[in-house]
Biotite code that builds the C-alpha atoms (Angstrom):
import biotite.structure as struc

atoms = struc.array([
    struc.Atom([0.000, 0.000, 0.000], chain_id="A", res_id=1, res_name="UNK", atom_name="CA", element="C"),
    struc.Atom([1.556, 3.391, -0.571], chain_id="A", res_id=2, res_name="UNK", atom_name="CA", element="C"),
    struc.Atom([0.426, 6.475, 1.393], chain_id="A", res_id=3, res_name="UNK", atom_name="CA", element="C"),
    struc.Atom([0.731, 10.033, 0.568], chain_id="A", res_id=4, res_name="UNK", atom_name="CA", element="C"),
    struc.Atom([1.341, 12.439, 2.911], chain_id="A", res_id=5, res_name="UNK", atom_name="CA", element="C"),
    struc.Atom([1.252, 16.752, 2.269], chain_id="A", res_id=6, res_name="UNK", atom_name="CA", element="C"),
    struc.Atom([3.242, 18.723, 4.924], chain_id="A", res_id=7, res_name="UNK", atom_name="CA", element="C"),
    struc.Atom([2.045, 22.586, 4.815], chain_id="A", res_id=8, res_name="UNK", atom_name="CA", element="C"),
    struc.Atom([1.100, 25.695, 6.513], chain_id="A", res_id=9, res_name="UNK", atom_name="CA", element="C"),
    struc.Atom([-2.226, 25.519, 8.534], chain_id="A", res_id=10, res_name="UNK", atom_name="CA", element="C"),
    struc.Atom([-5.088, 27.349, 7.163], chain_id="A", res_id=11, res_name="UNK", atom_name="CA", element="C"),
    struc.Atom([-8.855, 26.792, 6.471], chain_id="A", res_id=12, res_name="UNK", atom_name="CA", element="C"),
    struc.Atom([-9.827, 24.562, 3.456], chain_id="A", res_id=13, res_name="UNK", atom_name="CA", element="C"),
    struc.Atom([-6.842, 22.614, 2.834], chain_id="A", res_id=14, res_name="UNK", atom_name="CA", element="C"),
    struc.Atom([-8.627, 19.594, 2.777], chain_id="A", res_id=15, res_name="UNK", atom_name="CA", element="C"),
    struc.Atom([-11.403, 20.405, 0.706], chain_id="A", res_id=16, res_name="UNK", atom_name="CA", element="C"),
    struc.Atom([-8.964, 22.005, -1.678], chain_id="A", res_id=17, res_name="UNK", atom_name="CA", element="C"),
    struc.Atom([-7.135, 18.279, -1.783], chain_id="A", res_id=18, res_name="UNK", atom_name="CA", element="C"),
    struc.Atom([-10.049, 16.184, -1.727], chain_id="A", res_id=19, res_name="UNK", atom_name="CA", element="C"),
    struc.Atom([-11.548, 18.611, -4.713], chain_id="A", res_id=20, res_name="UNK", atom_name="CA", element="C"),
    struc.Atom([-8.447, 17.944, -6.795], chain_id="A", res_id=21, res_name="UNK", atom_name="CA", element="C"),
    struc.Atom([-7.996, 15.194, -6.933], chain_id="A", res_id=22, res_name="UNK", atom_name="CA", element="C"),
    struc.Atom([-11.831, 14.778, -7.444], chain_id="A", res_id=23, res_name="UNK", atom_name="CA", element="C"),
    struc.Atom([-11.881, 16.824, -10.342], chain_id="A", res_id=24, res_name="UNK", atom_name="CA", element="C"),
    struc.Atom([-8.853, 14.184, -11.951], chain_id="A", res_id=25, res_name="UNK", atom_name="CA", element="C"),
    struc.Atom([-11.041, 11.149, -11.368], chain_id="A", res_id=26, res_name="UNK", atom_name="CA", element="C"),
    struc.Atom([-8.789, 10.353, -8.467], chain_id="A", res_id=27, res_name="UNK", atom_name="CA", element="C"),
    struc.Atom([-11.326, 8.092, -5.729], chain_id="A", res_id=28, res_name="UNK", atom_name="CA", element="C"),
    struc.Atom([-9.412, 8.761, -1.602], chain_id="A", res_id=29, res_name="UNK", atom_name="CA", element="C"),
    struc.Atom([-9.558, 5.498, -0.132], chain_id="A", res_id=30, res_name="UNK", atom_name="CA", element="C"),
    struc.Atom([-8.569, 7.115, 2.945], chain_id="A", res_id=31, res_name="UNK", atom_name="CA", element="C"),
    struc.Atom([-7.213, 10.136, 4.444], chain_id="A", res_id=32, res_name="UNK", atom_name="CA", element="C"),
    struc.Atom([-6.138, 11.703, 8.068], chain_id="A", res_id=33, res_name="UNK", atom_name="CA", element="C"),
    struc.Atom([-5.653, 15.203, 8.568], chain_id="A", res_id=34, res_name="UNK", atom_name="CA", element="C"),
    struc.Atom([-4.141, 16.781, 11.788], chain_id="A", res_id=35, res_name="UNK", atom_name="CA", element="C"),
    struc.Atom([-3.131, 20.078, 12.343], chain_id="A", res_id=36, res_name="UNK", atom_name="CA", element="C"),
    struc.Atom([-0.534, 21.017, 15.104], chain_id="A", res_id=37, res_name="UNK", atom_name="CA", element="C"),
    struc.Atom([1.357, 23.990, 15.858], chain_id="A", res_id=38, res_name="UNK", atom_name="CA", element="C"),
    struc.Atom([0.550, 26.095, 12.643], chain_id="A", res_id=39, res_name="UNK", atom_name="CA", element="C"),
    struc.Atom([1.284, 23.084, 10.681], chain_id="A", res_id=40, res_name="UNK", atom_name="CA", element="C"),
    struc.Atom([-1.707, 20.684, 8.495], chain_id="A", res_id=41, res_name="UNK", atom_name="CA", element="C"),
    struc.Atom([-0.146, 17.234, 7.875], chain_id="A", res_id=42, res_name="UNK", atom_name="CA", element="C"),
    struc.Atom([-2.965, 15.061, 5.716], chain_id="A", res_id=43, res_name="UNK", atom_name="CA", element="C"),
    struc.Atom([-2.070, 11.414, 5.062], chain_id="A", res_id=44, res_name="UNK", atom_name="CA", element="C"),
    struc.Atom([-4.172, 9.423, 1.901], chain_id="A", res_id=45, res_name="UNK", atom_name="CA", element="C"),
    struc.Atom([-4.648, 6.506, -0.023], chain_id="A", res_id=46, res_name="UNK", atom_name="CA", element="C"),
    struc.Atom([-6.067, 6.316, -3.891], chain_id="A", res_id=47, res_name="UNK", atom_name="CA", element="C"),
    struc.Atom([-6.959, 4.393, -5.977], chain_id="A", res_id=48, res_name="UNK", atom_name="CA", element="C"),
    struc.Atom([-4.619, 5.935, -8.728], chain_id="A", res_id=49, res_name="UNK", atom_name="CA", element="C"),
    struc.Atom([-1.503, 6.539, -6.581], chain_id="A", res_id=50, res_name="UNK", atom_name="CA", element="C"),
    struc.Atom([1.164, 7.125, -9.506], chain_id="A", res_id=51, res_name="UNK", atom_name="CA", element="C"),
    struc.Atom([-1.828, 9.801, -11.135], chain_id="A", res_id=52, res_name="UNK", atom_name="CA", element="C"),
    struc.Atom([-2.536, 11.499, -8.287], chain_id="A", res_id=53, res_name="UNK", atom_name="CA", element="C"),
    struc.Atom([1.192, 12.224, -6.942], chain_id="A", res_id=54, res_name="UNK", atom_name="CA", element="C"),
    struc.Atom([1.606, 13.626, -10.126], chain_id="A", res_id=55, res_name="UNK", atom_name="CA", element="C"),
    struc.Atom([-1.397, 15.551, -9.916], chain_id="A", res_id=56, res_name="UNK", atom_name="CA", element="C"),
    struc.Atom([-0.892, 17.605, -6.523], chain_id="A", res_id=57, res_name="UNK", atom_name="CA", element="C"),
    struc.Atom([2.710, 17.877, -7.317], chain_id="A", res_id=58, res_name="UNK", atom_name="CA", element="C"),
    struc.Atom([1.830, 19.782, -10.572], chain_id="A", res_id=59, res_name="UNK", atom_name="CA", element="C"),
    struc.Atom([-0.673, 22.033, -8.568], chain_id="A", res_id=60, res_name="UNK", atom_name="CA", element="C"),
    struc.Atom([2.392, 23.044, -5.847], chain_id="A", res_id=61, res_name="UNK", atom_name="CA", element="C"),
    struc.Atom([1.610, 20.567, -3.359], chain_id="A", res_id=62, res_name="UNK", atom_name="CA", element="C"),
    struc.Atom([4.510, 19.455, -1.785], chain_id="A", res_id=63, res_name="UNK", atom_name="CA", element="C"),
    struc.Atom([3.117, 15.297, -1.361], chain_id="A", res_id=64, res_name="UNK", atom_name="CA", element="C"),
    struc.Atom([5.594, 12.970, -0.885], chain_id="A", res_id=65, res_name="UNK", atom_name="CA", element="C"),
    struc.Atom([4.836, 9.094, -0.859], chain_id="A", res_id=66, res_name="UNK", atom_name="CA", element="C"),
    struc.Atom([5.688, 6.808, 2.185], chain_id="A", res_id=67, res_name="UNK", atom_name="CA", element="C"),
    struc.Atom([5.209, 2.701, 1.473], chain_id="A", res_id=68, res_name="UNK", atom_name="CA", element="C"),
    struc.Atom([2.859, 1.018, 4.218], chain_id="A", res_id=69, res_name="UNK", atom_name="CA", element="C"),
    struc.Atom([1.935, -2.610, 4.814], chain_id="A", res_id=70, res_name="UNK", atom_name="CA", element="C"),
    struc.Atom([-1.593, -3.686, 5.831], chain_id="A", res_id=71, res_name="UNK", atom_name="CA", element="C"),
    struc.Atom([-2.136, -5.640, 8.660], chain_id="A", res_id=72, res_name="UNK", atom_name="CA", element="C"),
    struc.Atom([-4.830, -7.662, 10.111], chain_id="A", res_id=73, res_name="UNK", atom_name="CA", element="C"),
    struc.Atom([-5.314, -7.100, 14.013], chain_id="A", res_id=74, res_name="UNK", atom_name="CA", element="C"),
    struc.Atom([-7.706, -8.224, 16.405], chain_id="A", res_id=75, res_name="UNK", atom_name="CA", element="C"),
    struc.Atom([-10.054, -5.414, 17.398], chain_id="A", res_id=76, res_name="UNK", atom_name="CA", element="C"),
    struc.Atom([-9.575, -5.158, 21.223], chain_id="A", res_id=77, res_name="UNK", atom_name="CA", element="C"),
    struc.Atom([-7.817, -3.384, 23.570], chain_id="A", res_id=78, res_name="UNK", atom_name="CA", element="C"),
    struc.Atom([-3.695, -4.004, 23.254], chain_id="A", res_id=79, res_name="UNK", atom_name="CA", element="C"),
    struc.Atom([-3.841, -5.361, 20.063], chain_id="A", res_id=80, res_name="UNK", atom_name="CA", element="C"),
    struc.Atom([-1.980, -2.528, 18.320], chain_id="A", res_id=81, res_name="UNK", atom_name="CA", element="C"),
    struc.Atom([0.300, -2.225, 21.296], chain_id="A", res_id=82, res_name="UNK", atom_name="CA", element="C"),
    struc.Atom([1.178, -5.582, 20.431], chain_id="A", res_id=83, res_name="UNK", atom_name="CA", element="C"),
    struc.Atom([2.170, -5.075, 16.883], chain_id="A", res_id=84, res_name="UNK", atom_name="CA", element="C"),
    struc.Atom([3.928, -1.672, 17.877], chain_id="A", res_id=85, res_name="UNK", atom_name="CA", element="C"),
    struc.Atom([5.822, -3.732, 20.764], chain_id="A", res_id=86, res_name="UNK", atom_name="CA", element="C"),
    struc.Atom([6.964, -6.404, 18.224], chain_id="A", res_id=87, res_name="UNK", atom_name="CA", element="C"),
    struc.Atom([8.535, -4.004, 15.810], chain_id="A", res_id=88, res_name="UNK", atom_name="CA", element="C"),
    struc.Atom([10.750, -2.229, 18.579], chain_id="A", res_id=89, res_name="UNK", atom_name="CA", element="C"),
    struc.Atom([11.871, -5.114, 19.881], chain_id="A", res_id=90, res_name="UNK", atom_name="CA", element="C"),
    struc.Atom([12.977, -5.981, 16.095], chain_id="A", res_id=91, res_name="UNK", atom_name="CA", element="C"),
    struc.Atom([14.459, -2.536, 15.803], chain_id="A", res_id=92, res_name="UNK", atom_name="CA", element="C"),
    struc.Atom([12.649, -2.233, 13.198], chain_id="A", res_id=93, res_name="UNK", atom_name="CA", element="C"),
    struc.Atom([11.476, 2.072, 13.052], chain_id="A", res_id=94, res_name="UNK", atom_name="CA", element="C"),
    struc.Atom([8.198, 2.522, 12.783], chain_id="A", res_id=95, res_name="UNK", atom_name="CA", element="C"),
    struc.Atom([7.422, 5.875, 10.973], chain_id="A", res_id=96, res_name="UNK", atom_name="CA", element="C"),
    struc.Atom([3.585, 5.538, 11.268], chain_id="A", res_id=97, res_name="UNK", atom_name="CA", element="C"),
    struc.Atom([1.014, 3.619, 12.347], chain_id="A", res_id=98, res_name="UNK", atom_name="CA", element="C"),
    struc.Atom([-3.214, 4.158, 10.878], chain_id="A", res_id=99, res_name="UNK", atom_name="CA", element="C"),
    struc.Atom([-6.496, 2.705, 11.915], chain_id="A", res_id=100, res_name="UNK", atom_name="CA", element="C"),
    struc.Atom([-7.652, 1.876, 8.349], chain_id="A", res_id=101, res_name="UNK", atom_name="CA", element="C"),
    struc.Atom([-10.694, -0.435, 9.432], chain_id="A", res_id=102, res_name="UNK", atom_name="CA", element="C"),
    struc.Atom([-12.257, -1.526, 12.725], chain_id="A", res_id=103, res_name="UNK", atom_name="CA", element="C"),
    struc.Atom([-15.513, -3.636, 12.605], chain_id="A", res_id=104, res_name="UNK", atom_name="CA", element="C"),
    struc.Atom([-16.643, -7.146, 14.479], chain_id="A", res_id=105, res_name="UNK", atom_name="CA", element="C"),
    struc.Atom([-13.815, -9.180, 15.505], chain_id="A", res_id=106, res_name="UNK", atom_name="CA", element="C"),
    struc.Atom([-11.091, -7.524, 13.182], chain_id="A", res_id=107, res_name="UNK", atom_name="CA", element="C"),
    struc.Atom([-9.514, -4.475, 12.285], chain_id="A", res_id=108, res_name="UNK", atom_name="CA", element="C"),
    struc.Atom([-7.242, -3.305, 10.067], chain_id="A", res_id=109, res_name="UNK", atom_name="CA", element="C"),
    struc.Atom([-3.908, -0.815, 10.358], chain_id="A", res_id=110, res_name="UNK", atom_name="CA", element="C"),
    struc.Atom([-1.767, 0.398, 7.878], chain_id="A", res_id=111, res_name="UNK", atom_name="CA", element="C"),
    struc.Atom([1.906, 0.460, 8.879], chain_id="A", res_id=112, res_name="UNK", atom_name="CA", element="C"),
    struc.Atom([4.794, 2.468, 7.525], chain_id="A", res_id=113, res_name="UNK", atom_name="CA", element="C"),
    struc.Atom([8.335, 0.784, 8.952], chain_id="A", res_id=114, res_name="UNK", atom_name="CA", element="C"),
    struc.Atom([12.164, 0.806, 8.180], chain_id="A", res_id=115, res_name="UNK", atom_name="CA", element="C"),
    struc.Atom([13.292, -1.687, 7.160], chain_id="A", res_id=116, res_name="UNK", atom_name="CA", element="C"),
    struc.Atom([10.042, -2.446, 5.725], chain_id="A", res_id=117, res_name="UNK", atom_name="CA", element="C"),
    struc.Atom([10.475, -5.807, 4.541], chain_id="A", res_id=118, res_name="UNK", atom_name="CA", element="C"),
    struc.Atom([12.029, -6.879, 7.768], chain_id="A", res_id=119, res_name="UNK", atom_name="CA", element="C"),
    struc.Atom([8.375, -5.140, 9.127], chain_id="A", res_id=120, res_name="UNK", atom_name="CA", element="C"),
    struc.Atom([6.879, -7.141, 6.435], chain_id="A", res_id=121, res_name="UNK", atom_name="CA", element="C"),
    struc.Atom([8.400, -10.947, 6.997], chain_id="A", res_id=122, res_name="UNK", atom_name="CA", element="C"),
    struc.Atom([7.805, -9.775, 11.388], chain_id="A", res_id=123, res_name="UNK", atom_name="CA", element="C"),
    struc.Atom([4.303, -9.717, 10.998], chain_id="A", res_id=124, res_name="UNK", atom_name="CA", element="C"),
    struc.Atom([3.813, -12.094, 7.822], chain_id="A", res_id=125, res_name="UNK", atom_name="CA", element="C"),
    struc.Atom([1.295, -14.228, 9.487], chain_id="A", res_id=126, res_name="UNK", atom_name="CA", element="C"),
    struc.Atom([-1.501, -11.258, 9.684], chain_id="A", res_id=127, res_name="UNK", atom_name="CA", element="C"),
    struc.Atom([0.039, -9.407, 6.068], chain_id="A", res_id=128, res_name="UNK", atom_name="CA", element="C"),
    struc.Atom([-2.922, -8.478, 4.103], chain_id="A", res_id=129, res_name="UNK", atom_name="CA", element="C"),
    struc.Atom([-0.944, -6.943, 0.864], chain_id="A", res_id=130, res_name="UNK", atom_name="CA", element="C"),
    struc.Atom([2.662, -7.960, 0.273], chain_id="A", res_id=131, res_name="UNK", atom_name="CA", element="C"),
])
C-alpha cells in the first residue's frame, strides 16, 4: 500500500482544496487523516490511482511525498496494536507511522509504515494483508 502524505502551513480549506483535486482528476481517496498542530496541516491518503494522483498535486504546488505502508490484520480489542507496535521495537525495526484503516466485528485493520520495511513485512507475515 503506498500512502501520501502533504506537509504545509495551517489554514482553512486545505482539505477540501485536496479532496476537490484530486476529485476533479477522477482520483477516488480510499482514505485520508488530517491533523493540524502547531501552525502546521499534515494530511495522510490513499487512492486508488496513486502514480496519477502524486503527479497531480505535485503539478498544482503541493509538496506530497509518498511513504510505502503494509496492511495488517489485528484483532479489534484493547492491546492489540500495542502488540504489533511492541513487536517491531523489539525488532528494531522504526516505525514511521502507524493508521487505523478499518475496525468492525472481531477484526480491524492498520496500515503500517516501517524501516526496514520488509524486515516489518516478513515480522508480521502471518496477519500481512498486501505484500
Amino acid at each position: 500500500m503506498k500512502l501520501i502524505s502533504i506537509v504545509t502551513e495551517s489554514r482553512d480549506g486545505v482539505t477540501a482544496e485536496i479532496a476537490a483535486l484530486l476529485g476533479e482528476n477522477d482520483i477516488n481517496i480510499e482514505s485520508l487523516d488530517a491533523e493540524e498542530a502547531n501552525g502546521t496541516d499534515v494530511v495522510t491518503l490513499s487512492v486508488d490511482h496513486y502514480n496519477r494522483a502524486l503527479q497531480v498535486l505535485r503539478d498544482a504546488g503541493w509538496n506530497a511525498v509518498s511513504e510505502d505502508a503494509m496492511l495488517v490484520r489485528v484483532r479489534d480489542e484493547p492491546g492489540a496494536l500495542a502488540r504489533v507496535a511492541k513487536r517491531l521495537l523489539e525488532a528494531d525495526i522504526t516505525v514511521r507511522s502507524i493508521r487505523i484503516v478499518q475496525r468492525g466485528g472481531d477484526w480491524g485493520v492498520i496500515a503500517v509504515s516501517a524501516d526496514p520495511i520488509e524486515d516489518a513485512r516478513a515480522l508480521v507475515k502471518d496477519n500481512l494483508l498486501t505484500e
